[in-house]
N, C-alpha and C positions, 0 to 999 in steps of 0.2 A: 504494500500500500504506500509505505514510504518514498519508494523508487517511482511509483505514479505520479505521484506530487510535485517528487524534483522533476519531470519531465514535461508537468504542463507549466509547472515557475520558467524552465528553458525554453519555451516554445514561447511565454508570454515575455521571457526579456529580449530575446530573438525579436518578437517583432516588434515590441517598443522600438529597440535598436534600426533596423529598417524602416522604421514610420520616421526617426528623426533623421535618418541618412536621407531618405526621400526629402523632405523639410528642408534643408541645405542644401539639397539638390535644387528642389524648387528656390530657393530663398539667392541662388547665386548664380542662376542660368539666367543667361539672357538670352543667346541664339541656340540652334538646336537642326542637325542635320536631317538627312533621312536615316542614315543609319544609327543615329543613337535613337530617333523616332519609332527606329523599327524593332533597336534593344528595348526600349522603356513602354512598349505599349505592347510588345511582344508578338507584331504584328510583320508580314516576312515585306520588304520592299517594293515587290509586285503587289501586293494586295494595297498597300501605303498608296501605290502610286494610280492605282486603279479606284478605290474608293475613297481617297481621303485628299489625295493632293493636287487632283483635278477637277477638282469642287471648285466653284469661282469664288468662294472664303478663303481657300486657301493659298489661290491663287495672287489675291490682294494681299498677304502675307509676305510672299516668295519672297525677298532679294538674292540677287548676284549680279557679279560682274558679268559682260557681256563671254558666253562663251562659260562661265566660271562653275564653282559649285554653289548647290543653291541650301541657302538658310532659312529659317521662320522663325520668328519672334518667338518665346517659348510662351510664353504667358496667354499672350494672344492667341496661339495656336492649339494651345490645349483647349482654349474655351470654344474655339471654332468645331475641332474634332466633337468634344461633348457633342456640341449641336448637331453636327454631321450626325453621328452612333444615336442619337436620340431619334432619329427621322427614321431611323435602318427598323 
């Protein structure tokens, strides 16, 4: 019984610890690729670029240089995504 206990304390400070690594995360990003988009939403680059980054939201987001690789605001684009996944 004892060893059950210490293993949902581990699982509960496991993801305290994750919820505040996320929280820095959020709290210190400001741009955000496709591929960490595609790490952090778990979502593979073809599906990214097929349902989410060819949406005209997302599109108003994009910057790059001509030719370059392309960024999105993170903040902004997370709240765009929501919207996008809420309509789905």
């Amino acid at each position: 019984m004892g060893l059950a206990q210490v293993q949902l304390d581990e699982q509960e400070i496991q993801r305290q610890i994750n919820e505040r690594l996320d929280q820095i995360f959020r709290d210190t990003l400001i741009l955000w690729d496709i591929n960490e988009m595609s790490k952090r939403l778990c979502m593979s680059k073809s599906f990214l670029e097929e349902n989410i980054l060819h949406d005209p939201r997302m599109r108003l987001l994009e910057r790059r240089k001509q030719n370059g690789k392309r960024f999105w605001y993170y903040e902004q684009s997370v709240q765009v995504i929501k919207q996008i996944m809420d309509e789905w």
